[in-house]
Each structure stands twice: as structure tokens, then as C-alpha cells.
Kinemage of the C-alpha trace (Angstrom):
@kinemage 1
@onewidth
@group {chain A} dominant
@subgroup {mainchain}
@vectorlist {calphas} color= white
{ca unk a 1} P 14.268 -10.886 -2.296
{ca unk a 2} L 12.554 -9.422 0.562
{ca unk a 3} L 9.252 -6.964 0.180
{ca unk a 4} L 8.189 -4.889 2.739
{ca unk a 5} L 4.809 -3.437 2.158
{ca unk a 6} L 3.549 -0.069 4.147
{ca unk a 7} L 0.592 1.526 3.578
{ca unk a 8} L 0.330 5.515 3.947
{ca unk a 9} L 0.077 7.270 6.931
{ca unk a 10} L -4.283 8.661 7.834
{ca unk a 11} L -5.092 10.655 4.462
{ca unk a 12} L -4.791 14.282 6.024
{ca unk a 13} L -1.339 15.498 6.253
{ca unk a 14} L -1.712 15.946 10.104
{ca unk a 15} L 0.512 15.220 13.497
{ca unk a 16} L -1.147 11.773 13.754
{ca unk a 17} L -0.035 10.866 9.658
{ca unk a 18} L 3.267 12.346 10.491
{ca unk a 19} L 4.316 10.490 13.746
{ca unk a 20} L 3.130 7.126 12.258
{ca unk a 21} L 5.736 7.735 9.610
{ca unk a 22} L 8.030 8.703 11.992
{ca unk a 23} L 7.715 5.510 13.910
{ca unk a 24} L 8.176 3.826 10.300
{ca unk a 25} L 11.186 5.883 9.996
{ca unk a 26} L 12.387 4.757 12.948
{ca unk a 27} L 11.754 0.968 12.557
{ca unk a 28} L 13.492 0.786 8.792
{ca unk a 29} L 16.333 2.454 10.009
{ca unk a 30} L 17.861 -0.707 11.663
{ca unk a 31} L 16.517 -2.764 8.348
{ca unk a 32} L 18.849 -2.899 5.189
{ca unk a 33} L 16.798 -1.317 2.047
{ca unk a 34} L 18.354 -1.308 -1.086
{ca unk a 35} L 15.292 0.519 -3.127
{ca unk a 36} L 12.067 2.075 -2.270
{ca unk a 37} L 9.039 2.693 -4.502
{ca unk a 38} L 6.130 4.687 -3.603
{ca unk a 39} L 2.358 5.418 -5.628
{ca unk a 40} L 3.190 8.720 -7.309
{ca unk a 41} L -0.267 10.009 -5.062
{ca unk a 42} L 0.881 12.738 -2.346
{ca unk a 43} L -0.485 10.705 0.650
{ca unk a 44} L 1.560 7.605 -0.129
{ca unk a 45} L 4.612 9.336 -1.383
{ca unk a 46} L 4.982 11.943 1.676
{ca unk a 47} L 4.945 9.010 3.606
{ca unk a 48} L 7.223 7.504 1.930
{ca unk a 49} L 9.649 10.527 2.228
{ca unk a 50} L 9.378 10.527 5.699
{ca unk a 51} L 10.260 7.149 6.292
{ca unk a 52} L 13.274 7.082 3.494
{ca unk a 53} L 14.496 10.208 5.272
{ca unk a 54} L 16.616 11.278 2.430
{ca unk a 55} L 17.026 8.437 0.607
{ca unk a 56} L 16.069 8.004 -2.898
{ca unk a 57} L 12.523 7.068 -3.375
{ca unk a 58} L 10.824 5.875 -6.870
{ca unk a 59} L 7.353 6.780 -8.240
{ca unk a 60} L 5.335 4.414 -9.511
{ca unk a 61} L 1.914 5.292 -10.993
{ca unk a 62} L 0.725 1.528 -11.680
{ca unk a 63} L 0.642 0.820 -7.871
{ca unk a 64} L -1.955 4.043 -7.020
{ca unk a 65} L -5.069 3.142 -5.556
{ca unk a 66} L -8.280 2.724 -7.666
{ca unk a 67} L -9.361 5.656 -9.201
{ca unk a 68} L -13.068 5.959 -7.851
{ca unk a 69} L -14.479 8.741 -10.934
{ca unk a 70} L -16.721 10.918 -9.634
{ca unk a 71} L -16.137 9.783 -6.408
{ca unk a 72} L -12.890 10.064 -6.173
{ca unk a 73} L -12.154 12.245 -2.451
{ca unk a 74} L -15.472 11.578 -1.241
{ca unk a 75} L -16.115 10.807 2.515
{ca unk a 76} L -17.471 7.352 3.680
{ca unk a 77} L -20.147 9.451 5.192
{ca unk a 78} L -21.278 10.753 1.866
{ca unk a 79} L -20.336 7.202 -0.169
{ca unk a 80} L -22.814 6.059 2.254
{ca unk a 81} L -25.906 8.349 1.970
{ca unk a 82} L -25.661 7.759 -1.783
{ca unk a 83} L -28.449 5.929 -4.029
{ca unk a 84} L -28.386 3.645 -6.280
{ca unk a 85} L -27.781 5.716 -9.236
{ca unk a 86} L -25.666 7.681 -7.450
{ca unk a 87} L -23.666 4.006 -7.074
{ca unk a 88} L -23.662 3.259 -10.817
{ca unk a 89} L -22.461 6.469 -11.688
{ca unk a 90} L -19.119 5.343 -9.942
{ca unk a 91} L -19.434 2.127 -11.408
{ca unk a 92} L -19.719 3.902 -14.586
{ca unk a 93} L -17.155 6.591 -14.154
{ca unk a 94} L -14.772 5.011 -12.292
{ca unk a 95} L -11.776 2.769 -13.009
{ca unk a 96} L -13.003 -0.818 -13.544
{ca unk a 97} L -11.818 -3.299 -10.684
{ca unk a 98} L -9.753 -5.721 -12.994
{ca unk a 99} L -8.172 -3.493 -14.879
{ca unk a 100} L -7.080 -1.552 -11.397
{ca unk a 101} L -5.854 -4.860 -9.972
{ca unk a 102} L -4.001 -5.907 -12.925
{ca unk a 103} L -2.686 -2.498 -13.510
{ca unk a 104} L -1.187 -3.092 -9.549
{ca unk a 105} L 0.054 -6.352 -10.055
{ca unk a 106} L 2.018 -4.951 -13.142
{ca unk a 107} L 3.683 -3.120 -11.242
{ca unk a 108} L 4.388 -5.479 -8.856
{ca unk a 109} L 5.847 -7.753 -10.816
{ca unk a 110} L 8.443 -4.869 -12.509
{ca unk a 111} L 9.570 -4.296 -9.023
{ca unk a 112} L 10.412 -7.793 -8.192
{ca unk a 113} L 11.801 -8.206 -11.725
{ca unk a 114} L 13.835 -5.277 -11.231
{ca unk a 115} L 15.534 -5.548 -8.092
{ca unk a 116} L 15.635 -9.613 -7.784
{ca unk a 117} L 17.788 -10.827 -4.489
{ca unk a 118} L 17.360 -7.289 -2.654
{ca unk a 119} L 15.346 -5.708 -0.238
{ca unk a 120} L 13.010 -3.124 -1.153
{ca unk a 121} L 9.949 -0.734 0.494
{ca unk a 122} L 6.707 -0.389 -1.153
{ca unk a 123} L 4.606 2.100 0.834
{ca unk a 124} L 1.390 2.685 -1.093
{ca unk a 125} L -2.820 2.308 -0.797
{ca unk a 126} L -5.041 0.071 1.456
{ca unk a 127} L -6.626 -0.597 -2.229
{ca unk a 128} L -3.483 -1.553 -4.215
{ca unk a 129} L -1.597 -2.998 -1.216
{ca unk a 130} L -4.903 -5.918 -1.039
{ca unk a 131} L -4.382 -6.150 -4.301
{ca unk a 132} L -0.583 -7.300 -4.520
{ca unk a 133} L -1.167 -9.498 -0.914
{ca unk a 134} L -3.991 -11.493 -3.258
{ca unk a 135} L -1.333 -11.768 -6.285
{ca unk a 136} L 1.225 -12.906 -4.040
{ca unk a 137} L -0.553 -15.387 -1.698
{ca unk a 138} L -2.347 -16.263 -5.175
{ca unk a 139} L -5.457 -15.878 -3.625
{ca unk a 140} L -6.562 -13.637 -6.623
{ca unk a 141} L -8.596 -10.894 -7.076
{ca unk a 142} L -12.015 -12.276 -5.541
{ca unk a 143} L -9.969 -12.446 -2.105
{ca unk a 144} L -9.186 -8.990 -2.273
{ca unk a 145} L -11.255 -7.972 0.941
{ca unk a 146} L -9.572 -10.464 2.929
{ca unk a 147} L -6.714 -8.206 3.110
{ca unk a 148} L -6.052 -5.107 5.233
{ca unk a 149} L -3.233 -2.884 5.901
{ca unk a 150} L -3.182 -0.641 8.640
{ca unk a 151} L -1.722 2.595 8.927
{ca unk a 152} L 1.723 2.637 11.038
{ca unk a 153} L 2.473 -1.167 10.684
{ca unk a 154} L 4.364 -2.903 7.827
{ca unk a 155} L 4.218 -6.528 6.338
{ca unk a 156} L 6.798 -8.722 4.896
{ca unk a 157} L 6.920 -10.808 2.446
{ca unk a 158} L 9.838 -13.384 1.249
{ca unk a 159} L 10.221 -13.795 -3.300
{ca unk a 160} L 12.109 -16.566 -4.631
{ca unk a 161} L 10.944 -17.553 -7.803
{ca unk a 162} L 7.073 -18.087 -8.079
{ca unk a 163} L 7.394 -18.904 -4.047
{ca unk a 164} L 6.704 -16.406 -2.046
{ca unk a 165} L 6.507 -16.618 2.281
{ca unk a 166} L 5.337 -13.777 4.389
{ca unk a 167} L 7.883 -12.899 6.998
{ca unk a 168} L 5.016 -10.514 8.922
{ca unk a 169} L 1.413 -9.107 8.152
{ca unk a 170} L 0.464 -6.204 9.738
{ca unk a 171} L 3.496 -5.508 12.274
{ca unk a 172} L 3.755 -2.549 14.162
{ca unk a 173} L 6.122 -0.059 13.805
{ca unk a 174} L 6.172 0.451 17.417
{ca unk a 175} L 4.958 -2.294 19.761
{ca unk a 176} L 2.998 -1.102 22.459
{ca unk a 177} L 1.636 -2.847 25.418
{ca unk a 178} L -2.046 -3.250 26.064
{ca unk a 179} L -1.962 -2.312 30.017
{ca unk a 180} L -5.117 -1.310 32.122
């Protein structure tokens, strides 16, 4: 089984989101998907619509990204200005880390349960995406900021059994040269 991991496209539906799913588009189009799965969240899912360009695409809720309580939509900017309090309130409100990462790695796991020997699309959250790198590399869940997706790239990751090799991390959709 082959797993190809994207993460959405920049939060705000704009040209920029939509071109770096294009490009996405583009790049699956010559590779052989049997299934794809997206977060049920709008950001990750219109990606993924893009990219699977009328194909079928399935929602999964268990691989959304953390819910953050009441800070859930906030700006860095504002996340940043914030107090202490203001921090435990999250902590507080929010959805606790474990239970987010294991509620990911459920997932996860379905999906590769489900669709053994195939090759399938995941395009979800920065968040989540860490999450399932860390399950799969079994660095586990205090590696979890070692891991970073970038928008308009893909990574790739080979399942057979409990071993798993990663074909790619962080490949762009479209390779463009650095020239001054």
C-alpha cells in the first residue's frame, strides 16, 4: 500500500490556495489512486476536490485538525498577544492533545485497514498530518513538532505490515528552479 499525504492548500479560499491545488491536480493525475479521503473541514476537503477533479472523495472526521476551543479561528497574531489565562482557557476548552492524536491515528489506521495493497490520497491538516508522520515513523506523539507539511507539496509513504518506508517528504507539486 502506498499513502500519499497532502496537506490543504493556505486557509483562505483565495487564487494562491487554488493554484497550489491545481498544481496537486496536476501532479496526481499521472499517479494511479484508487481512494481518496479528506478531513470533513472545508479547507482540507475543497482541496481535496480540486485535486480529485471529479473523482470520488471520502470524509473523514477523525483525521480533522485539533479543535483549539475558544480559540479555534484565531490569528497567530492574536494567539500571540494572549496571557496566561488567556492560554489556559484553551488548554481548558480545547480538545486535549492525546486524545486529538489518537483520535488521528484511528483514523489512520481504518484507512490502511481498509484499502490494504492500494494507493490512496489523504489531504488533510498541518496538525493531524504530524500526527500520523509520528505514528508511522513510530516516533510518537512527543515528536510531533518534528514534522511539517507544507502547502502545495505531498509526501509518500510505503505500508506493508507494521513496516512502513517513506517514498518522499515534502515534494513539490511543481519543481521549480532557484535561479538569480
Amino acid at each position: 500500500m502506498k499513502i500519499y499525504f497532502v496537506r490543504h492548500g493556505e486557509t483562505d479560499m483565495n487564487a494562491r490556495n487554488i493554484a497550489q491545488a491545481e498544481e496537486l491536480r496536476a501532479a496526481f493525475e499521472t499517479i494511479h489512486i484508487d481512494a481518496i479521503y479528506s478531513s470533513d473541514l472545508k479547507r482540507a476537503y475543497h482541496t481535496a476536490e480540486i485535486i480529485a477533479n471529479g473523482r470520488e472523495i471520502q470524509p473523514v472526521p477523525e483525521i480533522r485538525e485539533l479543535y483549539y476551543g475558544d480559540w479555534e479561528n484565531r490569528t497567530w497574531e492574536e494567539m500571540s498577544e494572549a496571557d496566561l489565562e488567556e492560554w489556559r482557557g484553551w488548554l481548558t476548552n480545547g480538545e486535549a492533545f492525546m486524545e486529538f492524536y489518537d483520535r488521528v491515528t484511528r483514523g489512520l489506521e481504518q484507512i490502511i485497514k481498509e484499502n490494504k495493497g492500494k494507493h490512496v490520497l489523504i489531504v488533510s491538516h498541518n496538525g493531524a498530518l504530524s500526527a500520523m508522520h509520528c505514528h508511522l515513523t513510530g516516533a510518537g506523539p512527543k515528536a510531533f513538532w518534528r514534522f511539517n507539511s507544507k502547502q502545495g507539496h505531498y509526501s509518500a509513504v510505503w505500508v506493508s505490515g507494521e513496516k512502513r518506508t517513506y517514498d518522499c517528504m515534502n515534494y513539490p507539486a511543481v519543481w521549480k528552479e532557484n535561479r538569480k
